[in-house]
N, CA, C and O of each residue as an XYZ file, in Angstrom:
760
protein
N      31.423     71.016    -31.864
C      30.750     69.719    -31.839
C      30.223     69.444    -30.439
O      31.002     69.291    -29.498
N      28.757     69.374    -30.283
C      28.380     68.796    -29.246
C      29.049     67.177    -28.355
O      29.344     66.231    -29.085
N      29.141     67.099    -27.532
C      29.853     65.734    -26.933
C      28.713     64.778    -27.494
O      29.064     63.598    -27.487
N      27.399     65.012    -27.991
C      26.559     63.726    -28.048
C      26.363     63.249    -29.692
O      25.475     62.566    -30.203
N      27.474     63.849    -30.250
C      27.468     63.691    -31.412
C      28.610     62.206    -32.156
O      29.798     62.082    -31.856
N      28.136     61.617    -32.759
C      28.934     60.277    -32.986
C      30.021     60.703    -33.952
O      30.178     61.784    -34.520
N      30.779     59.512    -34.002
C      31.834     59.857    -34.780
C      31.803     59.537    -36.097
O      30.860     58.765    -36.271
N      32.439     59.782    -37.209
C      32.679     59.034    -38.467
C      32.520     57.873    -38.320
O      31.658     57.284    -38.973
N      33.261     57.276    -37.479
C      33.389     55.353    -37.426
C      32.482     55.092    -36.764
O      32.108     53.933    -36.942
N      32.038     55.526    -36.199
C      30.402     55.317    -35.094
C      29.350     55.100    -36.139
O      28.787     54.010    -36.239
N      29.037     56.251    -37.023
C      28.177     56.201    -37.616
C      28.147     55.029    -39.230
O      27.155     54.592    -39.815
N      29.630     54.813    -39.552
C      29.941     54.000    -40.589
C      29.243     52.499    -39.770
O      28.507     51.682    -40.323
N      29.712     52.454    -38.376
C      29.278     50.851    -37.856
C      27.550     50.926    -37.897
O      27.008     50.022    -38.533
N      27.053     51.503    -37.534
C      25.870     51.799    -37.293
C      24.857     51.536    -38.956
O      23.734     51.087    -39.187
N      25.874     52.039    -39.744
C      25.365     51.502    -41.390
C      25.526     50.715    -41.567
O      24.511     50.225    -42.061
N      26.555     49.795    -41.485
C      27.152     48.196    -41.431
C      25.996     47.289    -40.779
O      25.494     46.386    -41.449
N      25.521     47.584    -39.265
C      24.153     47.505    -38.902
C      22.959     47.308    -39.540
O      22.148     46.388    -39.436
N      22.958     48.290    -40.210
C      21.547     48.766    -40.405
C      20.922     47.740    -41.372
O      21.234     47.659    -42.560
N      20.120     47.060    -40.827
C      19.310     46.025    -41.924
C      17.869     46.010    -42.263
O      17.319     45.006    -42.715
N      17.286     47.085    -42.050
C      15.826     47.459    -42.543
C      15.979     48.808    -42.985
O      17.040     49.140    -43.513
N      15.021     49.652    -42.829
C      14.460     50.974    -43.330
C      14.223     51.233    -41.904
O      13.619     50.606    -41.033
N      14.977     52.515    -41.923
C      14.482     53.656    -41.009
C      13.343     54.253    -40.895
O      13.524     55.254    -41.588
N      11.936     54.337    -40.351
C      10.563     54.776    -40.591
C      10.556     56.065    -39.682
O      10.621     55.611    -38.540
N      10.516     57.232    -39.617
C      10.158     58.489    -38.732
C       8.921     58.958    -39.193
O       8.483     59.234    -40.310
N       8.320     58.987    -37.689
C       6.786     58.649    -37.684
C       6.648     60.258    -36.715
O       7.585     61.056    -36.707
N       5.597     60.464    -36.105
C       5.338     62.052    -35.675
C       4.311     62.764    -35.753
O       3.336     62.082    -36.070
N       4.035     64.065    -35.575
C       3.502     65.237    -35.703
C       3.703     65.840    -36.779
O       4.839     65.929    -37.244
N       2.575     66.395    -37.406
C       3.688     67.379    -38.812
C       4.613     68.591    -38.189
O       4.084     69.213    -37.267
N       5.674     68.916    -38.511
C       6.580     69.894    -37.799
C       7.526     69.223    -36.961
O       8.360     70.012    -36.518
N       7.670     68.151    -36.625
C       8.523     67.477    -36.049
C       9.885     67.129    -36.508
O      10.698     66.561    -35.780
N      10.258     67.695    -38.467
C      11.243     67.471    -38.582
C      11.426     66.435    -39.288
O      12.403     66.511    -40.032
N      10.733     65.315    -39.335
C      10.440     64.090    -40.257
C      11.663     64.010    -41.458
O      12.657     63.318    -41.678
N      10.978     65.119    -42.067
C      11.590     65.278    -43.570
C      13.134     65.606    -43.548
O      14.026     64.807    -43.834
N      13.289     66.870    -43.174
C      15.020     67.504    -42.621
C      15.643     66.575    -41.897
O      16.845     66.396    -42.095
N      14.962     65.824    -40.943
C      15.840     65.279    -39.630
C      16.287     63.770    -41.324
O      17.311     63.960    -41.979
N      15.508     62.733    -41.615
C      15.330     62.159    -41.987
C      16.186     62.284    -43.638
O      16.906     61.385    -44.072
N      15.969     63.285    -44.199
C      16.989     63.780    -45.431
C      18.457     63.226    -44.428
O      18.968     62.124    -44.623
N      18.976     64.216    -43.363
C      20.246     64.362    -43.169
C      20.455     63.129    -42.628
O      21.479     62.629    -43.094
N      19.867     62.394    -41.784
C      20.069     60.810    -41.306
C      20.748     60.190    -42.458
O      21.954     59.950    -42.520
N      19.620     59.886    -43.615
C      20.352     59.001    -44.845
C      21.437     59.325    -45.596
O      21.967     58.531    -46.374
N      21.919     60.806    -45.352
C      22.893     61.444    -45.965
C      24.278     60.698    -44.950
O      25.387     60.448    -45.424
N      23.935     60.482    -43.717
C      24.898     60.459    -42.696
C      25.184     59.038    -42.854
O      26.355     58.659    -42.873
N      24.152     58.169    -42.976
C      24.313     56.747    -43.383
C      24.633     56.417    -44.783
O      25.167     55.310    -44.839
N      24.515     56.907    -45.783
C      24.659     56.609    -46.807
C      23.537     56.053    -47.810
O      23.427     55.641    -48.965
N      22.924     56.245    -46.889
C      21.235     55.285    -47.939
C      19.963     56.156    -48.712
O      19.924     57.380    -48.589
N      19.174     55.594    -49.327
C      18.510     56.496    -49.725
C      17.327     57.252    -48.990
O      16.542     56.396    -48.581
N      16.856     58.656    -48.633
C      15.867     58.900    -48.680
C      14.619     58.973    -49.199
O      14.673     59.436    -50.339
N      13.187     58.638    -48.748
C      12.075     58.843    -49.720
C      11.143     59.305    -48.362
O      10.935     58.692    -47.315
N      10.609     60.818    -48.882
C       9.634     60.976    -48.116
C       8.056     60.349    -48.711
O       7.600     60.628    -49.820
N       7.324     59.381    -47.608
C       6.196     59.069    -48.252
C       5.197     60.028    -48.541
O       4.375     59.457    -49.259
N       4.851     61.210    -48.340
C       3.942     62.423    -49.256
C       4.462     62.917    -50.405
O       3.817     63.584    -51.215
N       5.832     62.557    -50.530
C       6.255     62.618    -52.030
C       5.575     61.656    -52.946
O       4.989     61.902    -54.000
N       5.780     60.398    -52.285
C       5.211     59.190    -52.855
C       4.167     58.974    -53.393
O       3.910     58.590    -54.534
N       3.226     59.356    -52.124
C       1.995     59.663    -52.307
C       1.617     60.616    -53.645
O       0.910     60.307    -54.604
N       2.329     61.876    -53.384
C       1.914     62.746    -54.875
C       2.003     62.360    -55.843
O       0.961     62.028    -56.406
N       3.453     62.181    -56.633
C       3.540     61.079    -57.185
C       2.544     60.005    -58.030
O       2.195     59.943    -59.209
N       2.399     59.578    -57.403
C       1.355     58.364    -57.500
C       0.011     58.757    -57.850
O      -0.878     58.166    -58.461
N       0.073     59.824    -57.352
C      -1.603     59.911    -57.137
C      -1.766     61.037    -58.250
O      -2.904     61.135    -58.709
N      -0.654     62.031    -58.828
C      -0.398     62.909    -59.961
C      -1.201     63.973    -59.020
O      -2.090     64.686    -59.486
N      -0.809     64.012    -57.669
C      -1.653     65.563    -57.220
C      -0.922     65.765    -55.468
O      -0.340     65.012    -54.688
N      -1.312     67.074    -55.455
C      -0.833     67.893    -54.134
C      -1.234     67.061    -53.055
O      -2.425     66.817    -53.249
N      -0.749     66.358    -51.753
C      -1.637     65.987    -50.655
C      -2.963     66.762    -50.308
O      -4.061     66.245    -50.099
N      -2.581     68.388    -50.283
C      -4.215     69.109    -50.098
C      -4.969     68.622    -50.669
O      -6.022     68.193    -50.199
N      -4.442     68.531    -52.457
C      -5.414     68.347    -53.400
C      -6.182     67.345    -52.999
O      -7.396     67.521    -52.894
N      -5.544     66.020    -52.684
C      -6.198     64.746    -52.592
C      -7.147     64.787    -51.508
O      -8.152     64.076    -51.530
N      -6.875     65.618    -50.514
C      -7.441     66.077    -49.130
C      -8.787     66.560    -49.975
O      -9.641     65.679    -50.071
N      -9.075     67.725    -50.548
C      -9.599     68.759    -51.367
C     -11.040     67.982    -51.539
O     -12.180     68.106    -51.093
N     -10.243     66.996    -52.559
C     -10.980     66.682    -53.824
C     -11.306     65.143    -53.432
O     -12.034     64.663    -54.302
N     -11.021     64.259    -52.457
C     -11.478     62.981    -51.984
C     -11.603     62.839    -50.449
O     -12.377     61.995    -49.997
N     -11.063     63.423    -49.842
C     -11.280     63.354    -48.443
C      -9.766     62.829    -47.775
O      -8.772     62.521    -48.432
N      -9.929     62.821    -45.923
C      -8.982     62.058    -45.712
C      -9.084     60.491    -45.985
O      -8.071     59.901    -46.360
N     -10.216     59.839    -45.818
C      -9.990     58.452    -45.723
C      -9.341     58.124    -46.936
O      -8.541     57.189    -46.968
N      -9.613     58.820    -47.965
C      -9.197     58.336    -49.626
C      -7.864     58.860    -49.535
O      -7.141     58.249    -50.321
N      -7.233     59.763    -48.882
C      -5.794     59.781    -48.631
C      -5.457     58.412    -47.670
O      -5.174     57.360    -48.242
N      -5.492     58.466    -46.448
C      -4.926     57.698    -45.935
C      -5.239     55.840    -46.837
O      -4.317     55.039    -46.991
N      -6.389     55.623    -47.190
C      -6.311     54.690    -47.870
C      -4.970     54.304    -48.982
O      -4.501     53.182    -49.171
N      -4.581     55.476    -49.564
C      -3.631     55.681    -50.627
C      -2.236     55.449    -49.892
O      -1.375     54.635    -50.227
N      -2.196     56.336    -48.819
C      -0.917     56.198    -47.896
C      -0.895     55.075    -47.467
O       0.336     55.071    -47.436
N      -1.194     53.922    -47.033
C      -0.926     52.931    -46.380
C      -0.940     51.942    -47.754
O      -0.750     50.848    -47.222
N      -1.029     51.731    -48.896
C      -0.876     51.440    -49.749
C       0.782     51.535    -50.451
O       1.512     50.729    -51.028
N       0.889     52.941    -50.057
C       2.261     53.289    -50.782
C       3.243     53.099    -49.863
O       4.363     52.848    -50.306
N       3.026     53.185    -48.204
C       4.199     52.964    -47.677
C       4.513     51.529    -47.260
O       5.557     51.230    -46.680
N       3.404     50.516    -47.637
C       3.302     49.022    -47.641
C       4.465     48.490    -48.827
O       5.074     47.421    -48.795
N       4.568     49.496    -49.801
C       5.006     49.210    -50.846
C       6.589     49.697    -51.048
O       7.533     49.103    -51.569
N       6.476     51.480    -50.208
C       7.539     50.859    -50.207
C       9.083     50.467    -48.863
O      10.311     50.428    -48.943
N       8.062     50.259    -47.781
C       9.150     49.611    -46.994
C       8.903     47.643    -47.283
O       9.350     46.992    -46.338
N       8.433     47.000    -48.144
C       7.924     45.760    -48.911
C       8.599     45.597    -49.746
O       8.354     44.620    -50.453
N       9.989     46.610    -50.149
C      10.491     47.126    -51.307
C      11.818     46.141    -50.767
O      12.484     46.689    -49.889
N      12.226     44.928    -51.129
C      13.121     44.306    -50.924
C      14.433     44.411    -51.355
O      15.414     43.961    -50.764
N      14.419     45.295    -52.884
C      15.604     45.801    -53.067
C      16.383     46.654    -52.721
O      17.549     46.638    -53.116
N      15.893     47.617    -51.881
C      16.335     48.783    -51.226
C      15.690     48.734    -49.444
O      14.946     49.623    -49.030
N      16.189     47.415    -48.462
C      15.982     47.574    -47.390
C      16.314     48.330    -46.494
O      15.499     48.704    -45.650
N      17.908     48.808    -46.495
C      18.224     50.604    -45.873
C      17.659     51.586    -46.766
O      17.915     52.056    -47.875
N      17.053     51.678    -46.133
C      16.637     53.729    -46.451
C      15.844     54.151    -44.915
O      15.501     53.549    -43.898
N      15.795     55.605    -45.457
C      15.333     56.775    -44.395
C      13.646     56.820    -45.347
O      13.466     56.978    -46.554
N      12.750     56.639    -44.366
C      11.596     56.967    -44.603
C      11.081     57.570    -43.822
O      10.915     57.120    -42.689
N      10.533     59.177    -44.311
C       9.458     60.068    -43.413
C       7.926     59.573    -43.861
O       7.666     59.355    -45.044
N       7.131     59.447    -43.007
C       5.773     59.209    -43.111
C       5.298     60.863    -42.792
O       6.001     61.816    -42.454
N       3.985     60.790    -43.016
C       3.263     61.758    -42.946
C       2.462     61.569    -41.544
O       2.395     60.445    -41.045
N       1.867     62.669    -40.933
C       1.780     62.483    -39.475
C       0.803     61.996    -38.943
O       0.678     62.126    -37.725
N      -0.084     61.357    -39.635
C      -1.568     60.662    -39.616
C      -0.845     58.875    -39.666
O      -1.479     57.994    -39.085
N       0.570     58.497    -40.447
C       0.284     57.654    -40.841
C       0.287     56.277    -40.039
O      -0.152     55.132    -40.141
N       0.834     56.850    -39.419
C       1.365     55.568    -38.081
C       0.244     55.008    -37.117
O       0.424     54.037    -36.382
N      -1.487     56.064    -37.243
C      -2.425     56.048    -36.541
C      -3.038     54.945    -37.218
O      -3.829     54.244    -36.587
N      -2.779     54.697    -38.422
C      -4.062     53.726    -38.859
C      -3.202     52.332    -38.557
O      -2.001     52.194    -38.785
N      -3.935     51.511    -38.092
C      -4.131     50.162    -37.591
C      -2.599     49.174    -38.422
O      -1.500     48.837    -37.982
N      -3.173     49.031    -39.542
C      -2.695     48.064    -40.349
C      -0.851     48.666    -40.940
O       0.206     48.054    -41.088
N      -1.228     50.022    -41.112
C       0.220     50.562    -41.992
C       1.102     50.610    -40.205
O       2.331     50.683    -40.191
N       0.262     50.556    -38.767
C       1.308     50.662    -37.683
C       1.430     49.450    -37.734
O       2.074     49.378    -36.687
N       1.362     48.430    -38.057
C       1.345     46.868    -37.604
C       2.709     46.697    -39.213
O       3.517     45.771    -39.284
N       2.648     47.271    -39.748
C       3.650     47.077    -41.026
C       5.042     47.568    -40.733
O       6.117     47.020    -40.981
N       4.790     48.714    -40.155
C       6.227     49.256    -39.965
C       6.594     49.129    -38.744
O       7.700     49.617    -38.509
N       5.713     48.328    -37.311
C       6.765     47.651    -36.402
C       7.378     46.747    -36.857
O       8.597     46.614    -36.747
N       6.462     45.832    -37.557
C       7.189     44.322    -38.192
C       8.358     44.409    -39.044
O       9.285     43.650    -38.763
N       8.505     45.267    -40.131
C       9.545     45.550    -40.573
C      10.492     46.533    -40.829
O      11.216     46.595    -41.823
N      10.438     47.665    -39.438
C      10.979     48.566    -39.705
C      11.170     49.099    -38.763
O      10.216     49.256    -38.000
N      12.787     49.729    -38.316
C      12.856     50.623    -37.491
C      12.174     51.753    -37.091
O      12.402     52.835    -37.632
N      11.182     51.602    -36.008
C      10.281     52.463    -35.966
C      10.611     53.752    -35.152
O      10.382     53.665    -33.946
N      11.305     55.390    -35.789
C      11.290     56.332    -34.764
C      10.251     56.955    -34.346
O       9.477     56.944    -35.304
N       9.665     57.612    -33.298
C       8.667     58.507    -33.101
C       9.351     59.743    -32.631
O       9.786     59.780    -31.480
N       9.459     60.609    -33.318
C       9.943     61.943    -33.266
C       9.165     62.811    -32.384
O       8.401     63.320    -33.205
N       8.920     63.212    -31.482
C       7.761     64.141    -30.947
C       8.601     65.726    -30.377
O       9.810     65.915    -30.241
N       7.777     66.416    -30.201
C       8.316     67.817    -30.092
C       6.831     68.304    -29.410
O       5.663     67.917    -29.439
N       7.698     69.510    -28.714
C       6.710     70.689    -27.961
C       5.777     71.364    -28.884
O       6.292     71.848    -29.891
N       4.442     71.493    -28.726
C       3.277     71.893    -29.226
C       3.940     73.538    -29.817
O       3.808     73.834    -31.004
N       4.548     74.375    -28.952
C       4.776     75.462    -29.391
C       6.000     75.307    -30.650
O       6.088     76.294    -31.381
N       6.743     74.389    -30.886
C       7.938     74.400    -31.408
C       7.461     73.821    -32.872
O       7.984     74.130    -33.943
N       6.477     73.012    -32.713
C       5.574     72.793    -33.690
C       4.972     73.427    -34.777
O       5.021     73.310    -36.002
N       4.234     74.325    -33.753
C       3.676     75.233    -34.188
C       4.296     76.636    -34.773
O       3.773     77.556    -35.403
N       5.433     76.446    -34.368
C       6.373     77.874    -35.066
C       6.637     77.140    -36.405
O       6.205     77.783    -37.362
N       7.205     76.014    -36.719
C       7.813     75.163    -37.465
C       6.811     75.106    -38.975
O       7.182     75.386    -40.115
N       5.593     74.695    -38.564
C       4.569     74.945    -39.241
C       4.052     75.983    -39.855
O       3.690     76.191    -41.013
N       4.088     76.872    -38.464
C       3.584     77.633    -39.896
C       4.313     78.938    -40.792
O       3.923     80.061    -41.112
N       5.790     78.028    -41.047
C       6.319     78.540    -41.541
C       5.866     78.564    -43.402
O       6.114     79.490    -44.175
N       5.342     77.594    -43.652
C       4.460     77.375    -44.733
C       2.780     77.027    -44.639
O       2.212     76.740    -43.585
N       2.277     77.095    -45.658
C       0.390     76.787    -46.019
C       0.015     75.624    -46.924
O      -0.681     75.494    -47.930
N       0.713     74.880    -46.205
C       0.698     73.009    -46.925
C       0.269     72.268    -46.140
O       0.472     71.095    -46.456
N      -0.591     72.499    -44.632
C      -0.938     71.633    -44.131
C      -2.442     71.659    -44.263
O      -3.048     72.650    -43.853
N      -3.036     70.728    -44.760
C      -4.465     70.325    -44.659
C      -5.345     70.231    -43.753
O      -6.546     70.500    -43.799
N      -4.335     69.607    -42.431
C      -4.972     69.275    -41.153
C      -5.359     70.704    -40.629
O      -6.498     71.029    -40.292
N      -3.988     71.701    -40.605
C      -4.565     73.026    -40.157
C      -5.674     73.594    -40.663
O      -5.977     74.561    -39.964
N      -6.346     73.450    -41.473
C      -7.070     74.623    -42.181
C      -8.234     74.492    -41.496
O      -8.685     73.401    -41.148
N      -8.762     75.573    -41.275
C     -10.228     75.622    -40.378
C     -10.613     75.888    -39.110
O     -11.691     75.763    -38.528
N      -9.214     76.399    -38.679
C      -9.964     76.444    -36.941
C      -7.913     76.886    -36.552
O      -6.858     76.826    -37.185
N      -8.347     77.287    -35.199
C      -6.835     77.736    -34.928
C      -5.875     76.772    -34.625
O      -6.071     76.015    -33.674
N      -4.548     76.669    -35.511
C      -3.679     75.648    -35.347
C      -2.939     75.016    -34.067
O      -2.405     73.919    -33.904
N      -3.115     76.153    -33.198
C      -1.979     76.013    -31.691
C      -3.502     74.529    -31.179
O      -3.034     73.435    -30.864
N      -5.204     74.667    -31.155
C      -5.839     73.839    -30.680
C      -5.861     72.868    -31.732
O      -6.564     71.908    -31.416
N      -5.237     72.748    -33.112
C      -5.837     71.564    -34.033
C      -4.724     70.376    -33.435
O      -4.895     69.217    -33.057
N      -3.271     71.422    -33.563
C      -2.036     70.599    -33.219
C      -2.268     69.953    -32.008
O      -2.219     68.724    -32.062
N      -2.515     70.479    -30.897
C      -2.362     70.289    -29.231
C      -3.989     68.844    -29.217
O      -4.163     67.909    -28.435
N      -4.821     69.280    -30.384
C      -5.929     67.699    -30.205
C      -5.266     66.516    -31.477
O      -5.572     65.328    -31.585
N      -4.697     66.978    -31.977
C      -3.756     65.873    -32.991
C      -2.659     65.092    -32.291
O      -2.361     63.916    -32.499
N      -2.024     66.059    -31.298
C      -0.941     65.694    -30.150
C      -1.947     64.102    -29.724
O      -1.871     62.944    -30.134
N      -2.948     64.883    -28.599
C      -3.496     64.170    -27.929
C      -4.058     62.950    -28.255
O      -4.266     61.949    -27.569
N      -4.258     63.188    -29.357
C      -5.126     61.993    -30.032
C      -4.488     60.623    -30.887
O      -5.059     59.561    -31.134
N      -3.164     61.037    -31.220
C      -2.104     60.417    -31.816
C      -0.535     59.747    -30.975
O       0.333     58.882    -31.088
N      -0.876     60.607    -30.325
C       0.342     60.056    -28.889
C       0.143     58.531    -28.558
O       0.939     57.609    -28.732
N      -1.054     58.510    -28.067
C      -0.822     56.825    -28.069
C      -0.654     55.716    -29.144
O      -0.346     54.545    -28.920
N      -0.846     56.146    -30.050
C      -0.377     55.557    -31.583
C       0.891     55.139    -31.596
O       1.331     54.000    -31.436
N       1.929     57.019    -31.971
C       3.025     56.891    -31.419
C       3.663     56.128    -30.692
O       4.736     55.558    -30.892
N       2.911     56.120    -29.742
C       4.038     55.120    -28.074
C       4.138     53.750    -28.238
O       4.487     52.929    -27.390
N       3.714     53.503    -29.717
C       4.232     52.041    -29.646
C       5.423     51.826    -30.399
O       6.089     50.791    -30.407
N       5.729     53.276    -31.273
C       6.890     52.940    -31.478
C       7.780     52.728    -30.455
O       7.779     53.182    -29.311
N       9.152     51.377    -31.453
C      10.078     51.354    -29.869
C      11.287     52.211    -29.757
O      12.148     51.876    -28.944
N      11.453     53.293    -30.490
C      12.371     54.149    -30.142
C      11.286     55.842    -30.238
O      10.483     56.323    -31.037
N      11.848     56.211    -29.013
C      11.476     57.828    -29.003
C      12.142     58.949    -28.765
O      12.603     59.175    -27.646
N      12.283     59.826    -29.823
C      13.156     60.752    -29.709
C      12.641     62.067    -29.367
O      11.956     62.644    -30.212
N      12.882     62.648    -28.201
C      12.412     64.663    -28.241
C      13.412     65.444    -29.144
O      14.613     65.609    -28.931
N      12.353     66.085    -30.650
C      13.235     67.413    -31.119
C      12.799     68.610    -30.691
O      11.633     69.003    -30.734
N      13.886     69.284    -30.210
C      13.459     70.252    -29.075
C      14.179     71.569    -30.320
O      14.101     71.533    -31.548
N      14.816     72.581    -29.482
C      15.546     73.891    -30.380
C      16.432     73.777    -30.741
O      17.021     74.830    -30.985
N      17.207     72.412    -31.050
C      18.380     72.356    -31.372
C      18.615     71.926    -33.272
O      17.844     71.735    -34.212
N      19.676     71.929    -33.139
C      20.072     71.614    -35.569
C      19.388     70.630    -35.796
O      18.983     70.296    -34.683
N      18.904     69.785    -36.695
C      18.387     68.598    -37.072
C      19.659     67.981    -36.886
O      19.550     66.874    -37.414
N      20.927     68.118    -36.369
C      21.535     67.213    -36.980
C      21.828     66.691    -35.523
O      22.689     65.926    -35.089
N      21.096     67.182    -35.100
C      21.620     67.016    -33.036
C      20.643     65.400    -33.206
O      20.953     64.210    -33.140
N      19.432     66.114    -33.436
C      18.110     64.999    -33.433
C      18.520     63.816    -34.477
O      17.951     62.841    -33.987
N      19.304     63.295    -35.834
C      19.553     62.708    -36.260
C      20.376     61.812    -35.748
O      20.349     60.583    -35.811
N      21.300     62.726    -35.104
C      22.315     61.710    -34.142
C      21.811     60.851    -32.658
O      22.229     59.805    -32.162
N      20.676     61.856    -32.208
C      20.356     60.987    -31.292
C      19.591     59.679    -31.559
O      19.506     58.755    -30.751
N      19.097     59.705    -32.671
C      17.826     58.629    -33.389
C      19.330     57.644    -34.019
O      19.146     56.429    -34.082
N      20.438     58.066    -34.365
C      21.468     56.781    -34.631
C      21.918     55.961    -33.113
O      22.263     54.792    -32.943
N      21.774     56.975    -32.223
C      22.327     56.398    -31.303
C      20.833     55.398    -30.481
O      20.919     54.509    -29.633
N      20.148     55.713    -30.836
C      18.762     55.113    -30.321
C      18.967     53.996    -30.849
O      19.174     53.017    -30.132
N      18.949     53.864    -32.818
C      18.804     52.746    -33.394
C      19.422     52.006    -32.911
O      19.004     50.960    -32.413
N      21.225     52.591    -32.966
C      22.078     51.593    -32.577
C      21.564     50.302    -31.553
O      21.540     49.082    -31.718
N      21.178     51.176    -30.442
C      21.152     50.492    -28.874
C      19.914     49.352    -29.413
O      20.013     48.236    -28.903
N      18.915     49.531    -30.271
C      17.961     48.830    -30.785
C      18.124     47.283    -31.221
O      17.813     46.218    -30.688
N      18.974     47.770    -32.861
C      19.554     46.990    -33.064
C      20.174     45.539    -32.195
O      20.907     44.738    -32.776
């Protein structure tokens, strides 16, 4: 066990706490999903990744929707669904991963400062990029070489990011290192 790792009763108070939805916001490859699964597992609450949601809803692949309507007609859809469901009053703890565009648009970032613990997960361009392309599900990549799509998505989205008020670096370590540091973030939040 790392020393920066909380305890059972640490993390039980920290749920006792917890009175909104967890939002992890990011880069794609940052972990969102894994870091964010094991968080709610650790708290006890539910997970929902919003590109699940999105599919779902929409009865198709994110590419697809990418594909076959564009981004704006995605992100239009996404800020729709994650309005809905951190708006979701019956289930105010949960772990929500957003998708890595989503925190850029105006209105869905103005939703999930107001009601939601906002993490920004960020990570090294190379660590990213290993992470990624461990699968062929990203949309954003396709077309041009990923190490420059990621490193102008970085650039271009970072200040988005920085308004979240907690920020976490996932660097080479377990997701479960990075989960704990984002409890211990919330905590201090809270």
């Amino acid at each position: 066990m790392e020393h920066d790792t909380l305890s059972h009763a640490d993390i039980q108070r920290i749920a006792r706490r917890l009175d909104r939805t967890i939002v992890l916001v990011g880069m794609m490859g940052v972990g969102k999903t894994t870091v964010g699964r094991k968080l709610a597992s650790m708290l006890g609450v539910p997970f929902i990744d919003a590109d699940e949601e999105i599919e779902r809803a929409a009865h198709m692949t994110v590419p697809e929707i990418f594909s076959h309507y564009g981004e704006a007609h995605f992100r239009d859809g996404e800020r729709r669904v994650i309005a809905r469901l951190v708006g979701d009053q019956t289930t105010t703890r949960k772990v929500l991963a957003t998708g890595g565009g989503a925190f850029v648009d105006p209105l869905t970032r103005a939703l999930l400062l107001e009601r939601a613990a906002t993490v920004w997960i960020d990570s090294d361009i190379d660590i990213l990029l290993e992470r990624v392309g461990r699968k062929d599900n990203r949309p954003m990549l396709r077309g041009g070489d990923p190490r420059t799509i990621l490193a102008n998505l970085h650039e271009q989205r970072a200040p988005h990011y920085r308004h979240a008020p907690i920020h976490i670096i996932s660097g080479h370590h377990p997701h479960v290192v990075t989960a704990h540091k984002i409890l211990k973030a919330v905590d201090e939040w809270l």
